[in-house]
N, C-alpha and C positions, 0 to 999 in steps of 0.2 A: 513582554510576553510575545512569543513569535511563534504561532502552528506552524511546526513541520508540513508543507502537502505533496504529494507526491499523486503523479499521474502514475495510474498502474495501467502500462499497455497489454503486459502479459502476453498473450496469445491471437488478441485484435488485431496485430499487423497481418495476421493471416498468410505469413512468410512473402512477403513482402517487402523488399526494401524502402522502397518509395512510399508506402502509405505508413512504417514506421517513423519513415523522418516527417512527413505530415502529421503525425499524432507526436512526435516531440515539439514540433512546431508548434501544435496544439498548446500544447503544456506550457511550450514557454512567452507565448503572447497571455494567457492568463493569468503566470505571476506563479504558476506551482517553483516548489525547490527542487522536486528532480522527478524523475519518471523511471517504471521500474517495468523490466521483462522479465521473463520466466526461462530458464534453460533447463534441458533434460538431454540425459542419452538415452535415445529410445529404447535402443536393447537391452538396460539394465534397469528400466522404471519398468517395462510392461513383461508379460511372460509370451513366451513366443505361441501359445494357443492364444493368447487375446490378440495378438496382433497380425494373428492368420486370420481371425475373425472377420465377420463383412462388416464394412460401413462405407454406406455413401457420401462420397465428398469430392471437393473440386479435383481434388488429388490420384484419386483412383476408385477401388471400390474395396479394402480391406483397411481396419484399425493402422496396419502399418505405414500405408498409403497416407493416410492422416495426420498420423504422427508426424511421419516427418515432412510432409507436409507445411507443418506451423515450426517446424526449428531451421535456426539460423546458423550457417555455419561460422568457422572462425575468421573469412576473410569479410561475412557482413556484419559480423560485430566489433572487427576491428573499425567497419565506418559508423558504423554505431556510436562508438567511442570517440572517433576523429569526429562527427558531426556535434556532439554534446558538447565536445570544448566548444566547438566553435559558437554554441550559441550559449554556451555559458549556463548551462543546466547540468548538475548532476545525475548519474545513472545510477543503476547497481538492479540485481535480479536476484531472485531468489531460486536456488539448487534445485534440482528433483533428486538427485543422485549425487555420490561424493566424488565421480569423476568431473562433474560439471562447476560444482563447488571449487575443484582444483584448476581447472579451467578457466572460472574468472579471476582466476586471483594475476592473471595477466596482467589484468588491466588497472590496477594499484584504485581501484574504487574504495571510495569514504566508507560506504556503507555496506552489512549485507543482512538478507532476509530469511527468516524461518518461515514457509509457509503452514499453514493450519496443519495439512495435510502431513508437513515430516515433521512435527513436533515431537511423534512418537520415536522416530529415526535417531537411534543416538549416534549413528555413525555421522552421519549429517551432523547434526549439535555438537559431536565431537569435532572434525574436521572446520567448520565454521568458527568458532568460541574460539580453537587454537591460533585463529590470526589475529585477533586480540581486536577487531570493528567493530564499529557501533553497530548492533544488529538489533533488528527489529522482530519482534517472535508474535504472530499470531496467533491468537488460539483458540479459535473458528474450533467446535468440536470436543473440544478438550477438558476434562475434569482436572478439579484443583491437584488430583495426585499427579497427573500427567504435567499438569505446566508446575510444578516443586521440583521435580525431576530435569525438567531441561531448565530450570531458573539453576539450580543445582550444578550442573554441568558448565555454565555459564558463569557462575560464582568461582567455579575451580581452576576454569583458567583465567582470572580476574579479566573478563571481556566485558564493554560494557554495554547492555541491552536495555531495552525499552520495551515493556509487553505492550500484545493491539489488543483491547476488545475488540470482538469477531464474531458474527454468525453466519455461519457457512452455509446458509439458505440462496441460490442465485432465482431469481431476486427472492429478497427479505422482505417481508409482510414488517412495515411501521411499529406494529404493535408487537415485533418480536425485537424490539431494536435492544430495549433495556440498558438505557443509558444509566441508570445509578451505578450499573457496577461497576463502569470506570472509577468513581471513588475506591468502592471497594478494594480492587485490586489495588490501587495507589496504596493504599492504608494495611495493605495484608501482604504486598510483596517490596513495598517502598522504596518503588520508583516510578518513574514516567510510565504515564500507559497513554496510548493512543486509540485510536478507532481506523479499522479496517474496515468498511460500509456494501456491502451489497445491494442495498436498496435502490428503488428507482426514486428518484428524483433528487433533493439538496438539504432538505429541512431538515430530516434526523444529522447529517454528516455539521452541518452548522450547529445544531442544538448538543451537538455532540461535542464542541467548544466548551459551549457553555456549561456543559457536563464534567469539564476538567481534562478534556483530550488533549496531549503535548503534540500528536500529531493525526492525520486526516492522508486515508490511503482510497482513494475512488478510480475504480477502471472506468479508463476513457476512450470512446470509439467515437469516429468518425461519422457513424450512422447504426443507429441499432439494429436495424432491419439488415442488417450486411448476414454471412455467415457466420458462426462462430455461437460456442454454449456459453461465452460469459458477455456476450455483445449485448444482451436485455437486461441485464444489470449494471451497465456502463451510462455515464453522461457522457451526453456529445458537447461540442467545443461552448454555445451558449449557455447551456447548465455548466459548463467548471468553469467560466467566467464568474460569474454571478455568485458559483461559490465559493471560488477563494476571495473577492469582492466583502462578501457576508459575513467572512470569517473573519479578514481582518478590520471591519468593524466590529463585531463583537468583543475581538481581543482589547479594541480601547473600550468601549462601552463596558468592561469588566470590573476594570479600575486595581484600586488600590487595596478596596475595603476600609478605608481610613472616612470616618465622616468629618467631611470638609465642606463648609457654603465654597461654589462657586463662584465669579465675578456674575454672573445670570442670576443667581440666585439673591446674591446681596443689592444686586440692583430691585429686585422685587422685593427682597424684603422692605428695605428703605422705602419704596413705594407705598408697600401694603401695609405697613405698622410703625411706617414714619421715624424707626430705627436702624 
């Protein structure tokens, strides 16, 4: 048993070169298996009244300001790509748009992501499913007719995926986690499901192992307090220590299911009942 974890940096480099490779560095002193970004072309995710809109940010003083802002172009993800071999971590990001989708496929990546958000997108599901990757489908938001539909779409071009449990709360309230329905879904769509976590802190994301999760998706920043709307729902470098640490003790502590005395245990029995 091996969890999938993935550092999901997303939008925390804060377009940044230098504190992206600091948060893969991150990722890869803790033991995660890859780290994942978010790409978007701004012109055709937002509408051009949202992004003449104001917003205050390091960037400027309007939505568009912002946006692009947090996106990276293709000559800092071509170092993106050149820094991940180098430290022997996997990448791969998830689409906003079908131009960006055709854009990574650059980079010949293992993996690719459906976020919560484009589940509904068939254009996305269609374009993604047709390179035939392990894709990872969130679905943060989603009623079971909505994830049929993209499981669907993904059955048809025999691509093979992995659904997350997801709740798209930033941050998640503990007692919104609802880890049984990882079974569920394993048992109603049969196959790997993982857990995509918003929460603050580690407990639900580890108990979510123990819940049956194939893999474990936590955004990680460098410091919470930074800017950015998903930095409060992110662990920083000593929380995803400790959790991928946690995980992969639990995965031995899981076992086999087979009952078996141990060599610990036959010493105590022989002790205790002199057999």
């Amino acid at each position: 048993m091996h969890t999938f974890i993935t550092g999901e940096i997303g939008i925390n480099h804060n377009g940044d070169l230098k504190l992206a490779k600091q948060l893969i560095d991150m990722a890869v002193e803790a033991g995660c298996d890859a780290v994942k970004f978010q790409k978007r072309t701004v012109e055709k995710v937002y509408t051009k009244e949202y992004l003449d809109g104001p917003r205050e940010s390091p960037w400027g003083n309007t939505q568009r300001d912002q946006k692009n802002g947090l996106e990276f172009n293709e000559t800092e993800y071509d170092e993106i790509d050149r820094y991940c071999k180098e430290k022997g971590i996997e990448w791969f990001a998830s689409a906003w748009d079908k131009d960006s989708q055709i854009f990574l496929r650059k980079y010949d990546l293992k993996y690719n992501k459906i976020a919560s958000a484009m589940l509904v997108r068939d254009d996305i599901l269609e374009t993604v499913a047709e390179e035939g990757k392990y894709t990872f489908i969130a679905t943060g938001m989603s009623s079971y007719e909505e994830i049929d539909h993209a499981v669907e779409i993904f059955k048809k071009h025999a691509c093979p995926y992995e659904i997350m449990h997801c709740n798209s709360t930033y941050p998640m309230p503990a007692n919104e986690a609802n880890l049984k329905l990882i079974k569920v879904l394993a048992d109603k769509y049969g196959c790997k499901v993982g857990y995509s976590g918003h929460e603050t802190g580690i407990i639900v994301s580890v108990a979510a192992v123990a819940a049956g999760a194939s893999s474990i998706e936590r955004h990680i920043t460098l410091d919470r307090t930074m800017y950015g709307s998903d930095q409060k729902a992110s662990i920083e470098a000593d929380e995803l220590k400790e959790m991928v640490r946690e995980i992969r003790i639990v995965e031995e502590a899981m076992g086999n299911g087979e009952k078996v005395l141990s060599e610990g245990e036959l010493a105590t029995r022989k002790k205790l009942r002199g057999c």
